[in-house]
C-alpha positions, 0 to 999 in steps of 0.5 A: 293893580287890584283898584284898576281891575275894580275900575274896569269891572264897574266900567263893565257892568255900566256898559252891560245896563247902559246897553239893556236900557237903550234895547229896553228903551228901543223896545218901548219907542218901537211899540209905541211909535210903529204901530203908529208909523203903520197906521199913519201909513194905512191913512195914506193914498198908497194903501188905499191903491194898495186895498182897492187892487187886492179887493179887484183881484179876489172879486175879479172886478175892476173898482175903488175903495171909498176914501178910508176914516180913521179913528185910533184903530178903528176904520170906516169907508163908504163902500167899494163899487166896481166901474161901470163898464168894468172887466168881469163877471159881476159888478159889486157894490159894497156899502158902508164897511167898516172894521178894526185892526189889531195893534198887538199883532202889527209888531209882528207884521201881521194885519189882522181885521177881527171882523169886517161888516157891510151893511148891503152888498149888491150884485148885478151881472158884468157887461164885460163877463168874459173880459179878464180884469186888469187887477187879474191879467196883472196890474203894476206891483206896489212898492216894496216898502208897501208890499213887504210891510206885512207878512200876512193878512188875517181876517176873522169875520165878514158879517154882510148886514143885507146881500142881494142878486137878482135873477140872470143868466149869469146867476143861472136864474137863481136870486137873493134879497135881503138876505144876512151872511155871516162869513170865517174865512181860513185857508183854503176853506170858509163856513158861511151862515145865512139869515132871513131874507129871501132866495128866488130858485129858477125851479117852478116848484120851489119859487121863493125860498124865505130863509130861516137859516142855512149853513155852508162850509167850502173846503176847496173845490167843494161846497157842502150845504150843511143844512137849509131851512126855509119857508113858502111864502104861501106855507110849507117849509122845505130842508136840504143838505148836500154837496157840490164839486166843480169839474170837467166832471161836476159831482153833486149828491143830496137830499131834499125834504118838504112839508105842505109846500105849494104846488106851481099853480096850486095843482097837480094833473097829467091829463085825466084830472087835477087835483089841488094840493100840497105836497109833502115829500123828499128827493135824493139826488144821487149824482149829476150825469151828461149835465142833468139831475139823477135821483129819485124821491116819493111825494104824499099830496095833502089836503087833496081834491079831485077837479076837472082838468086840462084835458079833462074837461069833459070826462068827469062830467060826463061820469058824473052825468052818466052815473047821477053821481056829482061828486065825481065833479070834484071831491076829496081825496084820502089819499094821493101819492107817488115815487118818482125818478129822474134823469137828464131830460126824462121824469118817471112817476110812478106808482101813482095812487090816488082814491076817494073811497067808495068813489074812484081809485086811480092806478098807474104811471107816467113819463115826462121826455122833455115836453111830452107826456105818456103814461097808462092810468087804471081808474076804478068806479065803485062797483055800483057807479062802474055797473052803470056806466058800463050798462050805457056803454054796452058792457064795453067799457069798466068791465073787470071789477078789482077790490071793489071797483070795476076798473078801465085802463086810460092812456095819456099822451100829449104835452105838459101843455096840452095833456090828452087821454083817451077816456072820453073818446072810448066813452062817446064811442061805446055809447054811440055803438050801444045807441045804435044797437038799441035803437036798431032793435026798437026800430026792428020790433015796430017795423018787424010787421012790415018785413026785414028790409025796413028794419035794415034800413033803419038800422043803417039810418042810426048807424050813419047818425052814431057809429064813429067815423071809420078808421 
């Protein structure tokens, strides 16, 4: 009895070890082979379909993975391309990709790419942007097996060696060219960091961006621009920060900050002068109403000079003329600056100082309404230079004297195309007003011998030749 029982209990444990090893071996086999069944199977055509579908979907675009190049782990394709007439708003062009899949995770169905790189990728505008792409309206689902091999795709890193759009309607003007991203995408959100290149804004003002470096984070729906530093191509650097939401009701708030950034054109000038300058500065945008900007900022121009400008040709000459004093032809300023404001379709400027000391001071404030400019100016002459121009005018004009300048007030009015003020034309009118009176009176005393009648007429004469026209 006793031998029988001592049969059955190593019979027992022998069953028990036998069992653990066949686990054990399975277990090894399992390890060993399936990470190679899968990757004999991400060789296959069936992936490659499976790949170019997902990739057409999260672009919404429709195009085809280059065929794929396995090495052990390791992966390479020569890019993804949309077709040409493909369904959707932008057209890819994805070159050289390349990247690696973890094998310790296979056993747990879970892909994983640690870091995919591109070396260029291109975008240019759909010729279709309002059709749905297939791959998204639902193209045929793939084949269980294939589906179901995973449970999770993981990707750690996309590091895009070169990105470049150029300026369309579909990218709303906006434009970038060689410029270096790094992406970590999760769920739900992704931190983006960008390098080098270049970005092209549709704002006259900032022009072509050069990227030093920014960093963005999307944390569904909105996008927070954590930092941007760039550069002028002409100097000057420029930092933003700010956030977007998408909506029915977009909402956006930031700040910009700049540093001797080029003014479009190299000037600045509503009418009265211009003034060639950069800028410094900052702008606050407060919120997005009825699709238009809403904020308000300060702007400091440096390295400024005083010019003739549109709509000025004349006045600055004819001071300078009047006065005997060139320099109110063009000369520095020591200071120049001003607040503005905005909101959709209307700019306020407001106060604008702008002074040469012991030359000129400019005083007051504008309003850009779409195309159209109004605005009133108190411009100011040193005491000495404002005493003779408003001896020639009669006493009519830089009459009240204010901390050192006798000053006349300026309207503007016009377009941002054609700035007008009304400066020369009360000038031209006072002198011609005083030419009269004063010829008037010589003509009276040489003529007074031979009686009033004489000296009237005279007077008439040189009022038909100077008084202005009559209103």
């Amino acid at each position: 009895m006793s031998g029988t029982s001592g049969s059955k209990r190593r019979l027992g444990w022998w069953w028990l070890w036998t069992g653990l090893g066949i686990l054990l071996v399975s277990a090894v086999l399992a390890a060993v082979f399936l990470p190679l069944a899968v990757v004999r199977w991400l060789e296959g055509a069936d992936f490659r379909r499976i790949a170019s579908q997902q990739l057409s979907s999260l672009l919404k675009t429709e195009g085809e993975l280059e065929p794929l190049e396995w090495s052990s782990f390791n992966v390479y394709s020569a890019g993804f391309r949309s077709r040409p007439e493909a369904a959707g708003p932008w057209l890819w062009n994805l070159q050289e990709v390349r990247t690696e899949i973890s094998p310790r995770l296979l056993l747990d169905r879970i892909l994983r790419f640690p870091e995919i790189t591109i070396d260029t990728l291109t975008l240019s505008p759909g010729t279709r942007p309002q059709a749905l792409p297939e791959s998204v309206e639902g193209a045929p689902p793939p084949k269980p097996g294939s589906a179901e091999l995973f449970r999770e795709v993981q990707v750690g890193k996309v590091e895009v060696g070169s990105f470049s759009v150029k300026p369309c309607p579909a990218s709303q003007g906006w434009g970038a060219k060689d410029l270096k991203i790094s992406l970590r995408p999760a769920k739900q959100s992704a931190d983006l960091e960008f390098q080098g290149g270049e970005i092209s804004a549709p704002l006259a003002w900032v022009g072509v961006l050069q990227i030093v470096s920014a960093k963005v984070r999307y944390a569904d729906p909105t996008v927070y621009l954590t930092a941007l530093d760039a550069r002028s191509s002409q100097g000057g650097g420029l930092q933003a920060s700010g956030e977007y939401t998408p909506g029915k009701v977009p909402q956006a708030r930031g700040r910009i900050n700049w540093e001797k950034w080029s003014l479009p054109g190299g000037k600045i000038g509503l009418g009265l002068f211009e003034i060639p300058a950069k800028v410094s500065g900052d702008f606050v945008l407060q919120e997005l109403r009825d699709g238009g900007a809403v904020g308000q900022g300060q702007v400091n121009l440096v390295e400024a000079r005083l010019e003739p400008g549109k709509g000025s040709e004349t006045v600055l000459g004819l001071l300078a003329a009047l006065t005997g004093e060139p320099r109110l032809r063009g000369c520095p300023l020591t200071t120049a600056r001003a607040q503005c404001s905005m909101q959709p379709g209307i700019y306020d400027i407001q106060r604008i100082e702008a002074e040469a000391p012991g030359l000129l001071r400019a005083l007051g404030q504008a309003r850009i309404t779409g195309n159209k400019v109004t605005g009133q100016i108190l411009l100011g002459l040193e005491k000495g230079l404002g005493a003779k121009v408003n001896a020639l005018t009669g006493g009519e004009c830089f009459r009240r004297e204010e901390n050192g300048y006798l000053v006349e007030p300026v309207s503007l009015y016009g377009t941002l195309d054609r700035p007008q003020n009304d400066l020369q034309a009360k000038l031209t009118a006072a002198m011609a007003r005083t030419a009269v009176r004063t010829g008037a009176q010589i003509l009276e005393n040489a003529a007074g011998s031979q009686g009033g009648d004489a000296a009237k007429a005279a007077g008439q004469i040189l009022n038909s030749l100077f008084a202005p026209p009559g209103r």
